[in-house]
FIKOL-9927 format. One record per residue (C-alpha): residue number from 1; residue in three letters; x, y, z. Coordinates in nm, 4 decimals. Example, Ala and Ser with C-alpha at 12.3 -4.5 7.8 and 13.67 -1.06 7.14 Angstrom:
BEGIN
seq	type	c1	c2	c3
1	ALA	1.2300	-0.4500	0.7800
2	SER	1.3670	-0.1060	0.7140
***
This chain:
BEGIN
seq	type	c1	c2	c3
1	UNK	4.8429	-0.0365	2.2514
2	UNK	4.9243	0.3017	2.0994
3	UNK	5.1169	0.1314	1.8349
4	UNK	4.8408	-0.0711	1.7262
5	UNK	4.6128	0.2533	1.7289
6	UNK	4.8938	0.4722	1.5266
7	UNK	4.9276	0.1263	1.2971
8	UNK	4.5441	0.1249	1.2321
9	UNK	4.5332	0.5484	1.1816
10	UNK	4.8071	0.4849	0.9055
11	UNK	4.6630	0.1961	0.7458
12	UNK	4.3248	0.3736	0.6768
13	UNK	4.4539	0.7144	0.5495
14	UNK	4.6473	0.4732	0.3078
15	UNK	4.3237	0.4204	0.1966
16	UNK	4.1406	0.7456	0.1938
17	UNK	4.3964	0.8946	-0.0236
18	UNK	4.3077	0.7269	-0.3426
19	UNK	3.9827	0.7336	-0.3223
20	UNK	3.9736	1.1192	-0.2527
21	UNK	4.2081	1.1357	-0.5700
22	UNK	3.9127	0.9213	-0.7529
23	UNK	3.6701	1.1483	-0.6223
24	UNK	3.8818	1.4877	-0.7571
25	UNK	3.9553	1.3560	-1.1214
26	UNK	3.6114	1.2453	-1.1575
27	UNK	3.4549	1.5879	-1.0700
28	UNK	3.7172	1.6902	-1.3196
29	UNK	3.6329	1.5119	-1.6150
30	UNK	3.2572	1.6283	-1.5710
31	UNK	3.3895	1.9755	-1.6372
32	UNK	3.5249	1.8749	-1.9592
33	UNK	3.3909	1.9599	-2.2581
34	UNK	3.3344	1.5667	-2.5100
35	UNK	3.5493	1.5344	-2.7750
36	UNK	3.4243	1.5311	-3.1152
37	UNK	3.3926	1.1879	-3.1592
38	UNK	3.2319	1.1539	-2.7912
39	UNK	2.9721	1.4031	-2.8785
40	UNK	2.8798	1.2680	-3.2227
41	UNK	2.9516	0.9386	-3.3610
42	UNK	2.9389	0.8563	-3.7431
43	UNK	2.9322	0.4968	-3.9156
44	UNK	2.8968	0.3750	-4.2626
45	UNK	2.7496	0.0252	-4.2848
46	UNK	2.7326	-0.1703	-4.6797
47	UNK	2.3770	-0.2830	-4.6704
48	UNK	2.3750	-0.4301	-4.9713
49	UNK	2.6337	-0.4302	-5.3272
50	UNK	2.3895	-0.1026	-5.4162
51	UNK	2.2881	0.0292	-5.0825
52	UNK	2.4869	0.2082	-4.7889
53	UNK	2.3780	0.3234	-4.4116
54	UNK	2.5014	0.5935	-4.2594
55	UNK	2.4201	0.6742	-3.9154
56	UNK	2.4958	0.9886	-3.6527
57	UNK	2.5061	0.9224	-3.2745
58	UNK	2.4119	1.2487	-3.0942
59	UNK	2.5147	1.2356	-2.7697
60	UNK	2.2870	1.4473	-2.4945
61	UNK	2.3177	1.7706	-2.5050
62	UNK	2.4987	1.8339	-2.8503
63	UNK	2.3831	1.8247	-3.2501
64	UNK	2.4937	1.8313	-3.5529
65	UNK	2.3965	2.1266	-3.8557
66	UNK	2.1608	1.9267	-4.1149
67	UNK	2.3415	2.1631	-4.4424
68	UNK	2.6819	2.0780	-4.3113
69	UNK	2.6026	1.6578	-4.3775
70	UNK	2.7609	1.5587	-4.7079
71	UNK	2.8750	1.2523	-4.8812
72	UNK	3.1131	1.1950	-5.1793
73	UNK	3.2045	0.8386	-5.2868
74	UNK	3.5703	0.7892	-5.4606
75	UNK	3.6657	0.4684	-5.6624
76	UNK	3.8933	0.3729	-6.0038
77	UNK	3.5692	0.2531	-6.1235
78	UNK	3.2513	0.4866	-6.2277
79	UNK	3.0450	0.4817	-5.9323
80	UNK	2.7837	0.7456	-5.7938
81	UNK	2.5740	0.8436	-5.4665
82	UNK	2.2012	0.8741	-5.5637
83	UNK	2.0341	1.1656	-5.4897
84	UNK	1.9121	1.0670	-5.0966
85	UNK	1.6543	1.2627	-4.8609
86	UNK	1.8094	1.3995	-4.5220
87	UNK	1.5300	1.2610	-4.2283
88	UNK	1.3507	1.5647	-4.0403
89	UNK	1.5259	1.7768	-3.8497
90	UNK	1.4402	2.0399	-3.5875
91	UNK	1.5174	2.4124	-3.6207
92	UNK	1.7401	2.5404	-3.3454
93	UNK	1.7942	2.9663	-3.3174
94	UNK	2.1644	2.9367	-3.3190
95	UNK	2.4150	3.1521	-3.2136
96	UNK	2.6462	3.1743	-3.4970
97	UNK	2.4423	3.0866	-3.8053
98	UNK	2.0701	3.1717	-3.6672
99	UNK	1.7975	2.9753	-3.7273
100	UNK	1.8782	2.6533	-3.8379
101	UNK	1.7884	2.2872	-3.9182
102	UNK	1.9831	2.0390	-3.6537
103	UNK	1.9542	1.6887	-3.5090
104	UNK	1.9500	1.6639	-3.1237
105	UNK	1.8907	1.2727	-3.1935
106	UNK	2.0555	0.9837	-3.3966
107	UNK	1.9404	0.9880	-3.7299
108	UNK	1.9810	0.7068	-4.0207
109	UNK	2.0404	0.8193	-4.3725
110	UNK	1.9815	0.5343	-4.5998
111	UNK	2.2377	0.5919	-4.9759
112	UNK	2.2160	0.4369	-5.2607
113	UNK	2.4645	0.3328	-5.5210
114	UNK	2.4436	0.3349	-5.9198
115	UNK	2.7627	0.1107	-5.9799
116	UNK	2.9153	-0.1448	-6.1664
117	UNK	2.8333	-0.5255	-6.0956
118	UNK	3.1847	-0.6446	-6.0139
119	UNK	3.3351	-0.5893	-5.6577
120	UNK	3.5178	-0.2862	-5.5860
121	UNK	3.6959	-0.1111	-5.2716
122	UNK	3.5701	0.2173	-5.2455
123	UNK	3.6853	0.5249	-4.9817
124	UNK	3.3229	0.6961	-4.8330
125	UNK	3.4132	1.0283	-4.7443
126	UNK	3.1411	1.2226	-4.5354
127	UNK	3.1268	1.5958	-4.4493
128	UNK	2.9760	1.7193	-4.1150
129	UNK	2.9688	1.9568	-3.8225
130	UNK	2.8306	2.0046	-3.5019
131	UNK	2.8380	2.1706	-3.1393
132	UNK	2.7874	2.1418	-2.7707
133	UNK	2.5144	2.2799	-2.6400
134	UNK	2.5670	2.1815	-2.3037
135	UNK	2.9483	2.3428	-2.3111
136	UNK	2.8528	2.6237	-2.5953
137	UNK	3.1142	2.5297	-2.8241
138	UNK	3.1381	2.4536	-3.2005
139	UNK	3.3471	2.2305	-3.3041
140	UNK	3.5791	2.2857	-3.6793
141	UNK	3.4100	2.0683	-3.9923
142	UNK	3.4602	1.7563	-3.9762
143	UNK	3.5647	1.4936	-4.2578
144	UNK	3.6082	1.1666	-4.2133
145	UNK	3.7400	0.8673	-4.5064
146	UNK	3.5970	0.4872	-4.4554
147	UNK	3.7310	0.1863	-4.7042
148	UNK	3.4245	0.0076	-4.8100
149	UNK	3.4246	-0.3226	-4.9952
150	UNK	3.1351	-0.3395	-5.1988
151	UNK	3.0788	-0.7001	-5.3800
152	UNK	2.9901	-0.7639	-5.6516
153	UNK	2.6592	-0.8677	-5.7561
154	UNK	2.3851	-0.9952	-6.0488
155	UNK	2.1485	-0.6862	-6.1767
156	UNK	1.8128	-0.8989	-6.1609
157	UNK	1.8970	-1.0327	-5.8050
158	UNK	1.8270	-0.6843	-5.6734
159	UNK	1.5959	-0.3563	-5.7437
160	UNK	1.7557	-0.1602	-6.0116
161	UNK	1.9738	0.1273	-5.8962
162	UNK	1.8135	0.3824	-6.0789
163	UNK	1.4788	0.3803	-5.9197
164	UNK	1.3138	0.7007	-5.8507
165	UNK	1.4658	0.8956	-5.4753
166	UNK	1.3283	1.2046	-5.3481
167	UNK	1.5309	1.4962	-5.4812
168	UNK	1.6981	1.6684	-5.1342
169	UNK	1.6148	2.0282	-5.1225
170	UNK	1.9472	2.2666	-5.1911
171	UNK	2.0399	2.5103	-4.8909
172	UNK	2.1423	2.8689	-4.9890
173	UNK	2.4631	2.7805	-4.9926
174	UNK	2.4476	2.4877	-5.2410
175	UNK	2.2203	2.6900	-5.4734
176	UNK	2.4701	2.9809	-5.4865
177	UNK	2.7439	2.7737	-5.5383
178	UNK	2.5184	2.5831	-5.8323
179	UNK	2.4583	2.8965	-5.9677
180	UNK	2.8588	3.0177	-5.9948
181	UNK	2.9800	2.7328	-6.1211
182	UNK	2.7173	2.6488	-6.4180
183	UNK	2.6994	3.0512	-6.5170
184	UNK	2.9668	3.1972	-6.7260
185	UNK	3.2359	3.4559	-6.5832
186	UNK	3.1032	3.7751	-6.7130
187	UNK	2.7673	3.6725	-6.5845
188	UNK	2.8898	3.6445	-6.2311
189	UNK	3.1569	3.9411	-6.2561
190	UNK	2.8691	4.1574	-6.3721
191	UNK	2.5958	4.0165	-6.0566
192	UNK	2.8784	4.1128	-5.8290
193	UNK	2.9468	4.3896	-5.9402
194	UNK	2.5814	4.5215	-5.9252
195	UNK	2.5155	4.3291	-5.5252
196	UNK	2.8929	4.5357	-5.4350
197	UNK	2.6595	4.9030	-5.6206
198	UNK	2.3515	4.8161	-5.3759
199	UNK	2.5761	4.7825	-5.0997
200	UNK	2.7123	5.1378	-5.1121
201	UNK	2.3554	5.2605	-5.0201
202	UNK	2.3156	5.0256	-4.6521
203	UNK	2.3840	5.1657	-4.3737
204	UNK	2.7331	5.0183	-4.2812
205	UNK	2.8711	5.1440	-4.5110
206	UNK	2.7542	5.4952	-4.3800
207	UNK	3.0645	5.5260	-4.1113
208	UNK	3.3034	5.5329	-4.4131
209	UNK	3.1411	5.8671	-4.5280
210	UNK	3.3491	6.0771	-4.2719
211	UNK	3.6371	5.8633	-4.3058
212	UNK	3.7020	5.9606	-4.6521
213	UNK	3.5768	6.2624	-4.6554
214	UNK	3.7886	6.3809	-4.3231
215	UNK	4.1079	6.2332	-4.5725
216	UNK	3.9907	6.4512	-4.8565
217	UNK	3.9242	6.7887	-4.6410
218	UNK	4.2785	6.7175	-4.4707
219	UNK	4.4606	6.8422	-4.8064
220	UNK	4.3520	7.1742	-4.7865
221	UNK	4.1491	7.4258	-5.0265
222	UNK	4.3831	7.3774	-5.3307
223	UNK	4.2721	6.9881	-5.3418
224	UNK	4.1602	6.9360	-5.7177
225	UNK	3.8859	6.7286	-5.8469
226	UNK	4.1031	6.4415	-6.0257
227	UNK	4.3000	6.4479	-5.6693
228	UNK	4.0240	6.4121	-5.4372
229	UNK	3.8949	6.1291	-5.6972
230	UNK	4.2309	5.8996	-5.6949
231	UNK	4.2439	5.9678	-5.3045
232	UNK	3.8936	5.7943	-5.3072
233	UNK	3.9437	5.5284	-5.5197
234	UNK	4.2603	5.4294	-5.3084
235	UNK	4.0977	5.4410	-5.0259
236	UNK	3.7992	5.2081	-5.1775
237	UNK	4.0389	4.9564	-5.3695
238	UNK	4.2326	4.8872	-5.0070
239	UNK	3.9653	4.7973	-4.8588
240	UNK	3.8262	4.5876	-5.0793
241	UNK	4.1740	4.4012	-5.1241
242	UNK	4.1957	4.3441	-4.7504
243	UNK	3.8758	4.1953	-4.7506
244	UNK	3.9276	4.0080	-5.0049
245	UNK	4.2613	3.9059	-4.8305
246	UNK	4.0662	3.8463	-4.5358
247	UNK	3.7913	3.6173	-4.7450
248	UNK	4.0352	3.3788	-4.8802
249	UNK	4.2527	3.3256	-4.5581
250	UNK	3.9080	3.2002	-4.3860
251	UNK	3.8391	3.0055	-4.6729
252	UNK	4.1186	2.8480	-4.7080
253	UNK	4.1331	2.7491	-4.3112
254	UNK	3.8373	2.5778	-4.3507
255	UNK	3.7927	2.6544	-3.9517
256	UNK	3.4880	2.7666	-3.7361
257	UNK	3.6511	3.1045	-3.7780
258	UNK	3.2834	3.2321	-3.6238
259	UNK	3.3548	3.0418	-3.2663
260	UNK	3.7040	3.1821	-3.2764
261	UNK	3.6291	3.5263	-3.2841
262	UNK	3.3648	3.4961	-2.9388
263	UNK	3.6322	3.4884	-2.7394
264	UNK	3.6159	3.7941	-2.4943
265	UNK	3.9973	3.8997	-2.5287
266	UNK	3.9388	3.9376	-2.9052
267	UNK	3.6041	4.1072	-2.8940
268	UNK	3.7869	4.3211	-2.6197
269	UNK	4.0769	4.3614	-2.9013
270	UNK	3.8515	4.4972	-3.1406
271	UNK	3.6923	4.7435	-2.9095
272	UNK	3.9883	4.8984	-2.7771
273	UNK	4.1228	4.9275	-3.1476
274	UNK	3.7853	5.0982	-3.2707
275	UNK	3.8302	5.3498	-2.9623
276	UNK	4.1668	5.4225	-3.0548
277	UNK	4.0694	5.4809	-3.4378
278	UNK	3.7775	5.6885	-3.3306
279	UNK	4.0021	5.8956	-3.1267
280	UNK	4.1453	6.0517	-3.4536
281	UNK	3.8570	6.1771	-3.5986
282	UNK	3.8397	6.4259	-3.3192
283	UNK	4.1143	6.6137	-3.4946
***
């Protein structure tokens, strides 16, 4: 009798086991943060030889930036994306880029095509970037390359491809860039030049008042005018080269750089380094 019972006590924690492991990985997958894909989905469909549909599947509790969508179209023949209008989105006070127009829900953008009427293979590129609101976490912009057959087709068996669309409103962004690349270099040298003037006079830049001036006082009395002058303009010129520095390498990442720098340890970095700094000025 007692083997049966220690047979039967064997046989059933043979079974618990796995199912407690089950029970563990499963509460440990809910902790996990989706992957990009899992959090939002995006398909091209050819709707017709001049029309395209792309579509975003927002998962619960994540969205997607409306100014971060974009779409460029690449082919050996001339081909072109219409101007297109983005649907309505929702404005969302954001943590890293403030307020801001989002899409909490799948959305269907409707493109269309001014092509050639034989059949090509195109590659759809689109642009886009989102974040986890659920997890609070941003994920890096996104681009992603589709082939797309397009046939070919017979102009009056279809609307014409030039009809009227909505013109999309430009962001900031867009409109500054516009407005670098159509005006002429002295033009923008000289705007720059006159923004970095009416900078000088907010109040960040007060804190570098002491700064320089503490490195100008520490030569002494016989400090001359042309001295005290090339001190300053040192001191000016490396700072704007290490931002500068600092510009490109964050350009050229082409990473949430933003999200990066949340993390506690770094914004703990910073502090201690600041303290440190400020310690000198005591003398």
């Amino acid at each position: 009798m007692k083997k049966h019972l220690f047979f039967l006590l064997i046989l059933g924690m043979t079974f618990l086991i796995p199912a407690q492991a089950s029970l563990f990985d499963n509460a440990g997958d809910e902790d996990m943060p989706p992957t990009q894909d899992e959090a939002f989905q995006f398909a091209i469909d050819v709707a017709s030889p001049t029309a395209l549909s792309a579509r975003f599947t927002v998962a619960p509790g994540n969205y997607v930036y409306r100014d971060k969508i974009k779409f460029e179209i690449k082919a050996d023949t001339p081909i072109q994306i219409l101007p297109y209008q983005l649907p309505e989105s929702k404005t969302k006070d954001d943590e890293i880029f403030g307020p801001t127009e989002v899409y909490l829900q799948d959305i269907n953008i409707p493109l269309s095509l001014n092509r050639s009427q034989v059949e090509q293979t195109v590659t759809f590129v689109a642009h886009y970037q989102g974040c986890s609101e659920t997890f609070n976490i941003c994920y890096p912009p996104t681009k992603k390359s589709f082939e797309l057959l397009l046939p070919a087709y017979i102009a009056t068996d279809i609307n014409s491809p030039s009809s009227p669309v909505a013109n999309q409103p430009l962001s900031e962004q867009d409109q500054l860039a516009k407005s670098l690349a159509q005006d002429n270099l002295f033009k923008v040298l000289l705007s720059f030049f006159g923004i970095g003037i009416l900078l000088a006079f907010t109040p960040c830049v007060f804190p570098m008042i002491p700064i320089l001036s503490s490195i100008i006082v520490g030569e002494g009395d016989n400090i001359t005018t042309r001295r005290a002058f090339t001190l300053s303009l040192v001191y000016v010129l490396a700072m704007s080269v290490t931002y500068t520095i600092a510009g490109l390498l964050t350009g050229l990442l082409g990473a949430n750089i933003q999200t990066m720098l949340q993390n506690p340890w770094v914004i703990g970095s910073f502090s201690a380094l600041f303290v440190i700094l400020s310690l000198s000025m005591f003398g």
